[in-house]
C-alpha positions in Angstrom: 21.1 -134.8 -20.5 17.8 -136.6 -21.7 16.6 -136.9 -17.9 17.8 -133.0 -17.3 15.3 -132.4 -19.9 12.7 -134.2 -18.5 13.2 -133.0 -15.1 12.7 -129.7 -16.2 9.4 -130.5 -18.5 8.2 -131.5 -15.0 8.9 -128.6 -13.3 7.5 -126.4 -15.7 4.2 -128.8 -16.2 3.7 -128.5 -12.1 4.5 -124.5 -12.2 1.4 -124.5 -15.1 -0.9 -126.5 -12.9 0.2 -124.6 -9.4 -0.4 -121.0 -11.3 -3.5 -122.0 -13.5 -6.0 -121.8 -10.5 -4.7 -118.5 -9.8 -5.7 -116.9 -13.8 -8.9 -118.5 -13.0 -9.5 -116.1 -10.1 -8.7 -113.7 -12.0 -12.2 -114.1 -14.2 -14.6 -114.1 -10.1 -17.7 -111.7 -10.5 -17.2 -109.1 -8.6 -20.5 -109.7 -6.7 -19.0 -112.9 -5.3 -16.9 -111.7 -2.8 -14.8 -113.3 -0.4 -15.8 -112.5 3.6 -12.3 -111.3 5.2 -14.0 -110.7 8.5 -17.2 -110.8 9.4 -17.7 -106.6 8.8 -15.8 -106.6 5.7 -16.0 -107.2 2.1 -13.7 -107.9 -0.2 -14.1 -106.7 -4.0 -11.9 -107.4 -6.6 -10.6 -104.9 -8.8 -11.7 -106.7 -11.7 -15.2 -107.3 -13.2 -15.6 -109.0 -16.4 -19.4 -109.6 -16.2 -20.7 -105.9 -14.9 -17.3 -103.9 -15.5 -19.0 -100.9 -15.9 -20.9 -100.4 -12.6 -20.5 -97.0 -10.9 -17.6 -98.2 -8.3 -18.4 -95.4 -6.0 -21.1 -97.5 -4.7 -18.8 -100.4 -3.5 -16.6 -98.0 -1.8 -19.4 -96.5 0.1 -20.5 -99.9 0.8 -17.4 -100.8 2.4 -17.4 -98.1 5.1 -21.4 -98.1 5.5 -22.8 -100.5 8.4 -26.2 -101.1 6.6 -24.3 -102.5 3.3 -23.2 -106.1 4.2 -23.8 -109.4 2.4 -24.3 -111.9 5.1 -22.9 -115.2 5.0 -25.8 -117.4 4.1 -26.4 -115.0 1.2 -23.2 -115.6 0.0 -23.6 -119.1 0.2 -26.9 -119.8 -1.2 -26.0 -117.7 -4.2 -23.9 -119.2 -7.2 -22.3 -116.0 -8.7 -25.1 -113.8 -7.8 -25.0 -110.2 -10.3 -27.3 -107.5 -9.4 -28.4 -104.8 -11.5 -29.4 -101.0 -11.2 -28.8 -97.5 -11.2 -28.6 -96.2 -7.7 -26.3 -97.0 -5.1 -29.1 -98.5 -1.9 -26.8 -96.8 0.1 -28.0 -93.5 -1.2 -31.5 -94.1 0.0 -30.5 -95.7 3.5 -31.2 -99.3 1.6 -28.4 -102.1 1.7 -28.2 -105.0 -0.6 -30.1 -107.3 1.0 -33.1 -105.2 1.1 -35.1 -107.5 -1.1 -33.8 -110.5 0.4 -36.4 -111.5 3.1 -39.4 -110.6 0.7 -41.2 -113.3 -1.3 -41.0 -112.9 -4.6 -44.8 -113.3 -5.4 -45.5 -110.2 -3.4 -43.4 -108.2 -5.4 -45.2 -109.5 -8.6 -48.4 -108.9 -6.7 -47.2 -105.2 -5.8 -45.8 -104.6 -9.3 -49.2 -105.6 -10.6 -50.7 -102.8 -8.1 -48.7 -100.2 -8.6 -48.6 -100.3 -12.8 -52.9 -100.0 -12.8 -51.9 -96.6 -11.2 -51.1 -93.2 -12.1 -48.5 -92.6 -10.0 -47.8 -88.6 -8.9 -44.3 -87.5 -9.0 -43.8 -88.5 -5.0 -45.2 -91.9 -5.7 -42.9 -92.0 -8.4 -39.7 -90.7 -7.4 -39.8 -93.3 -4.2 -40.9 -96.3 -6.8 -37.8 -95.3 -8.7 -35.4 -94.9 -6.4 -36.1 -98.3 -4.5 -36.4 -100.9 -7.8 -33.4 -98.7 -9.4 -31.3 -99.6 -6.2 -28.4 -102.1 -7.2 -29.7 -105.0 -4.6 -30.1 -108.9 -4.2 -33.3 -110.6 -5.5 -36.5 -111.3 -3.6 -36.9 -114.9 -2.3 -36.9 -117.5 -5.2 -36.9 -115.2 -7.9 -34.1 -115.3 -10.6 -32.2 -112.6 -11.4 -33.3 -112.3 -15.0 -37.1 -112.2 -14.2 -36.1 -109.2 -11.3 -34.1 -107.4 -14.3 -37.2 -107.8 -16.4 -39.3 -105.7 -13.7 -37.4 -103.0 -13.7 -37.1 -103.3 -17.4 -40.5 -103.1 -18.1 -41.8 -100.4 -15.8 -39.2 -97.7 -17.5 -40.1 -99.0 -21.1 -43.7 -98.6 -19.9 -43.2 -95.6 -18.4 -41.4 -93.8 -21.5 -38.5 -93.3 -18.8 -36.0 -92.8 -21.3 -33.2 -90.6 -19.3 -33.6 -93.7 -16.8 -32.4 -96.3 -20.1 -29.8 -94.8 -20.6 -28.3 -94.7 -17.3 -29.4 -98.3 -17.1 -27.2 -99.2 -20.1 -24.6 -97.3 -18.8 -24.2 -98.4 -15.2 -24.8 -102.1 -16.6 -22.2 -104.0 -18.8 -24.1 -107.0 -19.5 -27.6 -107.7 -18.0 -30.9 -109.8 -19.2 -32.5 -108.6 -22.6 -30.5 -106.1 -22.5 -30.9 -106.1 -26.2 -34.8 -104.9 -25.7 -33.6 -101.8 -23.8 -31.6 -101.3 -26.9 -34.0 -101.9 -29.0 -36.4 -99.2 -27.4 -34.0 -96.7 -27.5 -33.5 -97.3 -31.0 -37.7 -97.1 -31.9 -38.2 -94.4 -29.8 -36.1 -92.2 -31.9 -36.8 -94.0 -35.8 -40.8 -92.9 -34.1 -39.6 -89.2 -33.7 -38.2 -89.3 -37.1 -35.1 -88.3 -35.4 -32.5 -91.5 -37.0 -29.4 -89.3 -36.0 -30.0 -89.8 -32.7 -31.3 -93.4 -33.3 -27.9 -94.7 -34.7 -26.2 -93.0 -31.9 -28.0 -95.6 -29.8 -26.8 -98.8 -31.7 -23.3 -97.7 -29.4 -25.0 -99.2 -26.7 -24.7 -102.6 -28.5 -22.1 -104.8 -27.8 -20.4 -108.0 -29.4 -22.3 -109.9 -27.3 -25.5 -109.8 -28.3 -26.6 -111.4 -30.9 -30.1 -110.0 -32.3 -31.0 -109.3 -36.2 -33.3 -106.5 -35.6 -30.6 -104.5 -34.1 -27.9 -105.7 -36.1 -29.9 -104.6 -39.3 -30.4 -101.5 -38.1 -26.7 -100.8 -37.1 -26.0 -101.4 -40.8 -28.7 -98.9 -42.0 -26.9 -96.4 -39.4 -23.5 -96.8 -41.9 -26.1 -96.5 -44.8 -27.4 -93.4 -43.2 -23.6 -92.2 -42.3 -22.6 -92.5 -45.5 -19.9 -95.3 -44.6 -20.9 -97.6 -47.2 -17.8 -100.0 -47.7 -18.7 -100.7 -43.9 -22.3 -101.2 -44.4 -21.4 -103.6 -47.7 -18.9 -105.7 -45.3 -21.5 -106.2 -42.4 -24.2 -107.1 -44.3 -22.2 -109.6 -46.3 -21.7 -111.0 -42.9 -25.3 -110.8 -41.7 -26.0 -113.1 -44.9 -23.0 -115.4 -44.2 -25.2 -116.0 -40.3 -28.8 -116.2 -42.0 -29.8 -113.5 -40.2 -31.2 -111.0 -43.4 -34.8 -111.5 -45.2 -35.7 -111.2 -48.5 -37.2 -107.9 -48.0 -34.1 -106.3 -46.1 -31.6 -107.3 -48.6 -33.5 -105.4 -51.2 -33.7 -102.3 -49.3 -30.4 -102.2 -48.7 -29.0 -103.2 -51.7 -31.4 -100.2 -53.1 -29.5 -98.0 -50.5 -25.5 -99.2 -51.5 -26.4 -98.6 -54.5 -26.3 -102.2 -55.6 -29.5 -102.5 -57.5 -31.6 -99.5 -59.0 -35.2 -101.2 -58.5 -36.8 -101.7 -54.9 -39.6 -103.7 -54.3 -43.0 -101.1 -53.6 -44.3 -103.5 -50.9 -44.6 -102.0 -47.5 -44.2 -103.8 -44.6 -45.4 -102.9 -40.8 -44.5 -105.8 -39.2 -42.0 -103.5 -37.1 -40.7 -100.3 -37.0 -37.6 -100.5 -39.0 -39.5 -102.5 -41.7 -41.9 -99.9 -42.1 -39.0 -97.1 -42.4 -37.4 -98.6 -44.5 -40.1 -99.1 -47.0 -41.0 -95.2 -46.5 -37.1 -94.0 -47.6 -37.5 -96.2 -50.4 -40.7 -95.6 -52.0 -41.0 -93.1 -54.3 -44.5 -90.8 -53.0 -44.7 -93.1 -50.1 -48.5 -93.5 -49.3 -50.1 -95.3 -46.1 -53.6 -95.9 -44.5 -53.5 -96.7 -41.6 -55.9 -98.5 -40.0 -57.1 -100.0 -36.2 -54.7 -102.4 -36.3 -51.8 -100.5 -36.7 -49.1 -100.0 -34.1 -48.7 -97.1 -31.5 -45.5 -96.8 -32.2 -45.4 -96.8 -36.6 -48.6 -94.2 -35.5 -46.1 -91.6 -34.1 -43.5 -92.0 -36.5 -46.1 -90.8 -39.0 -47.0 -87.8 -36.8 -43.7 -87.3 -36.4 -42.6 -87.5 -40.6 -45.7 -85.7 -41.3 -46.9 -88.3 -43.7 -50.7 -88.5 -42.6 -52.7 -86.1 -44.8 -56.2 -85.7 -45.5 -56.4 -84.8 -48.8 -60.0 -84.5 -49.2 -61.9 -83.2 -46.2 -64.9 -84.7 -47.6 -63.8 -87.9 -46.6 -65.6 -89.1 -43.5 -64.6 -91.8 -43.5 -60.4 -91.4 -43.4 -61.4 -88.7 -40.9 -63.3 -90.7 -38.4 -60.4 -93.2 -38.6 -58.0 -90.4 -37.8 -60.4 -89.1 -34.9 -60.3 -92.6 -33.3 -56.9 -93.0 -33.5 -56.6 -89.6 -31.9 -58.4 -90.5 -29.1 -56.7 -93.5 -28.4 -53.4 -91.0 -28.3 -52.2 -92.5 -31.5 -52.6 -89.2 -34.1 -51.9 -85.9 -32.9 -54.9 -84.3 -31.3 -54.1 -80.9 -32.6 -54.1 -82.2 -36.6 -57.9 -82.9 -35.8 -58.8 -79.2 -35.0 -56.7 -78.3 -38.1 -58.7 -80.5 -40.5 -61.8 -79.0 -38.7 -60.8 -76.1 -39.6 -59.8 -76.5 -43.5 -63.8 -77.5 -43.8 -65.6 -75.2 -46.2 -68.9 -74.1 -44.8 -70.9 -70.9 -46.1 -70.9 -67.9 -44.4 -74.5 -68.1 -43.7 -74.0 -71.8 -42.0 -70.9 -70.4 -39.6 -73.6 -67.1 -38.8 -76.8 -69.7 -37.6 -73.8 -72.5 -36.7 -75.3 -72.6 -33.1 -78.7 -73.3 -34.6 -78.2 -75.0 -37.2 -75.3 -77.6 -36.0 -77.8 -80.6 -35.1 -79.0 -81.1 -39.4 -75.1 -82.1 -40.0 -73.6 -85.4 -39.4 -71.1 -85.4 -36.5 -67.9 -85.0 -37.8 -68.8 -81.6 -39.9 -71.4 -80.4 -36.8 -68.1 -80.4 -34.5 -65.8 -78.5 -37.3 -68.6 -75.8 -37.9 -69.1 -75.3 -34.0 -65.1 -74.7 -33.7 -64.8 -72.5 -36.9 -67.5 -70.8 -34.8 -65.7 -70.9 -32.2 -62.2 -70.0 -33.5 -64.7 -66.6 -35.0 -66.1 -65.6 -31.9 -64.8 -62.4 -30.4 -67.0 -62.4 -27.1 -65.9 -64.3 -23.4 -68.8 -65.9 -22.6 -70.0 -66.8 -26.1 -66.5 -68.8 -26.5 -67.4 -70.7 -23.4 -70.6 -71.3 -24.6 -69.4 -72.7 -27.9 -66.7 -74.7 -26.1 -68.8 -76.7 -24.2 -71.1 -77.1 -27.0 -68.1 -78.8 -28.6 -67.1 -80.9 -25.3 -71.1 -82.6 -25.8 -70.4 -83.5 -29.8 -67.2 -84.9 -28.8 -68.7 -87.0 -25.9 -71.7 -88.1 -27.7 -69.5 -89.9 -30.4 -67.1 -91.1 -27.3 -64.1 -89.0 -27.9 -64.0 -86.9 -25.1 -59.8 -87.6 -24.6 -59.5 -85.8 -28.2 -61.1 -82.6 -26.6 -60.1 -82.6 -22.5 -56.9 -81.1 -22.9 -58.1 -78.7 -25.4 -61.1 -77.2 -23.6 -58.6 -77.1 -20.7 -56.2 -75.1 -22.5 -58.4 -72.5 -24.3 -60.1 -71.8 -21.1 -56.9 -70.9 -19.5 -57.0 -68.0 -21.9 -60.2 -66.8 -21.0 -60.3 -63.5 -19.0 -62.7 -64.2 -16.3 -63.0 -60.9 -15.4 -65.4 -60.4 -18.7 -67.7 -63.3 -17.7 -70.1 -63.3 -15.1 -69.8 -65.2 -12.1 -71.8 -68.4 -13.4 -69.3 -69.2 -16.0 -66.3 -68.5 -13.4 -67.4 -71.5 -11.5 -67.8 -74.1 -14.6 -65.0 -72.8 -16.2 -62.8 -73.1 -12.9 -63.9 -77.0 -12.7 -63.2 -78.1 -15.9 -59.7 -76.3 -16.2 -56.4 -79.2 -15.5 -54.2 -78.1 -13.3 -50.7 -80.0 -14.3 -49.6 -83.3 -11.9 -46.1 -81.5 -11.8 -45.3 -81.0 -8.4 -45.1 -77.4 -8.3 -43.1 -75.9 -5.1 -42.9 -72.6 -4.5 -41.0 -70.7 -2.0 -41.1 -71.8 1.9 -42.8 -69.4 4.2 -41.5 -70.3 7.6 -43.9 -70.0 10.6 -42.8 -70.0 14.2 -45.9 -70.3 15.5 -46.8 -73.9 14.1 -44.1 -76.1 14.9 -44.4 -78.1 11.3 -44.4 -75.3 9.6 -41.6 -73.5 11.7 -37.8 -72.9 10.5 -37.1 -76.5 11.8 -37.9 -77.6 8.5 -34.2 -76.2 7.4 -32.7 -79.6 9.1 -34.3 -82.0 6.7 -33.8 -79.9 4.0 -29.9 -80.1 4.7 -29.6 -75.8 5.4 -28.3 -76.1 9.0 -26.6 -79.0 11.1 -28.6 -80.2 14.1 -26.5 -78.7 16.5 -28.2 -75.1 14.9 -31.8 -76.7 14.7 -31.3 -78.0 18.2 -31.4 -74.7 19.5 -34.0 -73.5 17.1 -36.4 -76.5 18.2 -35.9 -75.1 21.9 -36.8 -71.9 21.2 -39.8 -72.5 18.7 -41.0 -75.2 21.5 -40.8 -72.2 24.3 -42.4 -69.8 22.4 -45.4 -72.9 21.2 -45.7 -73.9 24.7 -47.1 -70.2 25.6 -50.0 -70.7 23.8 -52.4 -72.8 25.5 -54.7 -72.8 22.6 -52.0 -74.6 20.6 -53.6 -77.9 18.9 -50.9 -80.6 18.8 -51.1 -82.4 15.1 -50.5 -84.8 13.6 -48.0 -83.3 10.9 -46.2 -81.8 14.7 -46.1 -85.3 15.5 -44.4 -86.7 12.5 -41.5 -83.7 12.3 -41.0 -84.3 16.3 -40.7 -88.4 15.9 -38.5 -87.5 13.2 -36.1 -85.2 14.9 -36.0 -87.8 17.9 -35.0 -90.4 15.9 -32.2 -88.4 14.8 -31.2 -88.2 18.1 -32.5 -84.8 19.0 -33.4 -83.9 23.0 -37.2 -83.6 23.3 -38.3 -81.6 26.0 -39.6 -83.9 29.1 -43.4 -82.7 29.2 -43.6 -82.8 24.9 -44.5 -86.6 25.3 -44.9 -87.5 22.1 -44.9 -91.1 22.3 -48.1 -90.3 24.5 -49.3 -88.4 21.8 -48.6 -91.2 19.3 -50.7 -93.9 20.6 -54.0 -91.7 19.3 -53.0 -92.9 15.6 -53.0 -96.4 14.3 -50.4 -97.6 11.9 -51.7 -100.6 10.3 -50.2 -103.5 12.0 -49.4 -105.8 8.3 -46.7 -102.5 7.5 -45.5 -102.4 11.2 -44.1 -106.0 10.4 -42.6 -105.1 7.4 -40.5 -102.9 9.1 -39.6 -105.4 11.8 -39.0 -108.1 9.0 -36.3 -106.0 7.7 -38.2 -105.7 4.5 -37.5 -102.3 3.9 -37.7 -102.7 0.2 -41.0 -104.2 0.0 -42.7 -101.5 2.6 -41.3 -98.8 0.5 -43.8 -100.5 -2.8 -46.7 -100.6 -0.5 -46.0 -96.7 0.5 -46.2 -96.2 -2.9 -49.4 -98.4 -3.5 -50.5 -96.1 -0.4 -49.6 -92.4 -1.9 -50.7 -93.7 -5.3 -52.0 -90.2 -7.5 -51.6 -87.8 -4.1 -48.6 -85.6 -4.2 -47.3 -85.4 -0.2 -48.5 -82.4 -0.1 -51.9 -83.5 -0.2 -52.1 -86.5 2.0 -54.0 -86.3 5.1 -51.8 -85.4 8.5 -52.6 -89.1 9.9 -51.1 -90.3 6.8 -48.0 -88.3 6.3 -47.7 -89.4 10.1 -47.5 -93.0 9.8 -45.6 -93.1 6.6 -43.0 -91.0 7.9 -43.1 -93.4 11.4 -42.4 -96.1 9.2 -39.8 -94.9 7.7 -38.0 -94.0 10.8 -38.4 -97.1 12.0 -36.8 -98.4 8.9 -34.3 -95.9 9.1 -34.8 -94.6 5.7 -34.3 -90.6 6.8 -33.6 -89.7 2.9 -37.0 -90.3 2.0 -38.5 -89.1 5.1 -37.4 -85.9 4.7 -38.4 -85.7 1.2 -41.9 -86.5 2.2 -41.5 -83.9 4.9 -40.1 -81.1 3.1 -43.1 -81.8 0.5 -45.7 -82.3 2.9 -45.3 -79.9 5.7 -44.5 -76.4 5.1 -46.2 -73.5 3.9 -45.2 -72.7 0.3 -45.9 -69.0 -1.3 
């Protein structure tokens, strides 16, 4: 009986050993796949480390030619995760589109491209390629690639981007600052509803005391304070609290009746927390304080001038304005709370240079705000524009001299004021598209333009191409252009028929392409040429790019294949818009 027994101990001990390699592949990342064949890949259902990636993208993956992971990727890569928004596929990228690019010229690029304002083409094509769930550049780790994407949407304010990023992404590198920016962003707006309903992005996880002290304020704020009590106990038991955070919240629960009147603006929650607590909460701020405790009190309405003699809180208030820290339009109203006699406001315009600076540019604006005359206005307005630049705070006033001479009615001014007030008026970086006004007559402004703009198939725009071409080719004055060149390239490469004698690779060879992008392109380093387009368009909307431009970009992107942005840059950049 006893050796029965130990037979079957044995048998169960090798079933344990057979069977416990098999749990363990269970736990693979789904990134590191298995190569069936050589054109397919293998994903497991499962994905404990990114589990919450949009699985769409794989699927697409699977059936799209451009979207394979090579072997000696998979190779040289121990458990390689990748992070992003964006399926590559939806942008003809793959996931090895960074893979042949050094990582010190994306670094270098990066640099570039965050010195510039970038218009909403620019943008939308910077976005769409670093958002694109790819493979790292050579020799970079996949924390410091996660960090560059990271840093240009917290930089850029890109919000609506977070949060998909948080959603599409289980578990990623410092995730926790993502978090933590949601979470500011909204304490800043005075809005801590919306605040605590970003703490949901936090997992078990991660481990950070800023964010775990503010989850506890959220049950404060929720009025779940059993749960707030228990969690904070716990945040003690870990030596993660502060002297100054347990009294606040003890204050809060209820658990003491004294708080300390100390104010602390170390950070954001410190500071908010000592402004619910304090009884007629009062703070100067000064140079040194933070951007971000700034807005917050914009945004709780807890800067006041209480005496609008006081230069000197006022010209600290007009600095921080100008360095977009205090709300511009709380300087005109201060201006305008200034007592002046009514004989001052009638001579203002004569008198203004005897004041000091701050109470000559509040008397020329009461002025202002009392004029009833056009031209006077504009007069007075530009006065103001010199007193703001003499004291170097122009940025307070731009905006504002913009928007006040929108209102003007030019037809009450004479035509010398039309001009100047024409040039100093800001017309918005919005891309604003109107309408397309199709013309037959110039083949890049013709109805062709409905193929890239996904209205008709190409078997429809085939057709149409013949008989726009026919009607073209009549008129012997027709100049062949460059933005002709780049929508005929185009519909070749889609594999259009081009009539014989419209040699356009003829026509081509009159425009260089610079030959460093050209090897991009051959380099498969699709990725990578996509940044320097960026660097390229920079502030110009495709609309107002030069033709040779909007040529080569869009040849390099054919010859990268990358016919979703090309037609975005052609639909922007060619046609005639009512």
């Amino acid at each position: 009986m006893k050796l029965i027994s130990l037979n079957k101990n044995i048998s169960l001990l090798i079933l344990l050993i057979l069977f416990k390699p098999l749990y363990a592949e269970e736990e693979i990342d789904i990134w590191n796949k298995e190569i069936k064949e050589k054109s397919e890949i293998i994903i497991p259902e499962h994905n404990p480390s990114n589990n919450t990636i949009n699985s769409e993208i794989f699927k697409k993956s699977q059936t799209n030619e451009n979207i394979k992971i090579e072997n000696e990727i998979l190779e040289n890569s121990q458990d390689p995760k990748i992070f992003g928004i964006y399926d590559p596929a939806e942008n003809n990228f793959n996931l090895n589109m960074w893979t042949q690019t050094e990582a010190e010229d994306v670094r270098s690029s990066f640099n570039r491209i965050n010195k510039i304002q970038l218009s909403n083409t620019a943008t939308k094509l910077f976005e769409n390629t670093i958002l694109s769930f790819a493979f790292p550049p050579k020799s970079m780790e996949e924390k410091e690639f996660v960090n560059l994407k990271i840093n240009w949407m917290i930089e850029n304010k890109r919000v609506d981007l977070i949060e998909k990023f948080l959603k599409q992404n289980n578990t990623f590198p410092n995730k926790k600052k993502l978090i933590q920016y949601l979470v500011d962003s909204n304490i800043a707006k005075a809005n801590i509803k919306e605040g605590c309903n970003k703490i949901d992005f936090l997992d078990k996880n991660i481990k950070d005391s800023y964010l775990d002290k503010f989850k506890i304020y959220c049950l404060v704020f929720n009025k779940k304070k059993n749960e707030a009590q228990l969690q904070f106990d716990i945040l003690r038991e870990e030596n993660k609290s502060d002297n100054f955070f347990d009294d606040k919240i003890s204050f809060l629960l209820g658990v003491t009746s004294k708080t300390t009147k100390k104010i602390k603006d170390d950070n954001l929650l410190n500071f908010y927390l000592s402004s619910v607590t304090i009884k007629n909460f009062t703070y100067e701020p000064t140079k040194k304080t933070q951007k971000i405790i700034w807005e917050y009190l914009n945004a709780a309405n807890l800067i006041k001038l209480e005496d609008d003699r006081d230069k000197e809180k006022l010209k600290s208030l007009e600095i921080a304005a100008n360095q977009d820290q205090f709300d511009k339009k709380k300087i005109f109203d201060i201006y305008s709370n200034i007592s002046f006699d009514l004989d001052s406001l009638i001579k203002a315009e004569d008198i203004y240079l005897t004041f000091d600076n701050i109470d000559a540019r509040a008397l020329i604006y009461q002025k202002y705000l009392l004029s009833d005359n056009e031209e006077n206005k504009i007069k007075l307005l530009f006065l103001l524009k010199d007193l703001f630049q003499k004291d170097k705070l122009s940025n307070i006033f731009v905006e504002f001299l913009s928007d006040r001479l929108k209102e003007i009615n030019l037809d009450n001014v004479s035509e010398s004021y039309k001009e100047v007030v024409q040039k100093n008026i800001i017309t918005k970086e919005e891309l604003r598209l109107g309408k397309i006004k199709y013309d037959d007559k110039i083949l890049h402004r013709s109805r062709l333009l409905r193929y890239f703009n996904n209205e008709i198939d190409q078997k429809k725009a085939q057709k149409d191409f013949i008989k726009i071409y026919k009607k073209i080719k009549k008129n012997r004055k027709y100049f062949f252009s460059a933005k002709d060149l780049a929508l005929v390239e185009s519909l070749a490469r889609d594999g259009f028929e081009i009539p014989k004698e419209l040699d356009y690779q003829e026509i081509s060879k009159k425009y260089s392409i610079p030959s460093n992008l050209l090897e991009l392109g051959k380099s498969k380093q699709s990725a990578f040429l996509t940044l320097k387009l960026v660097e390229i368009i920079g502030e110009d909307e495709a609309y107002n790019l030069d033709p040779e431009t909007i040529y080569f970009i869009t040849h390099l992107l054919n010859q990268n294949n990358l016919k979703k942005i090309r037609n975005e840059i052609l639909i922007s950049a060619l046609p005639q818009r009512s």
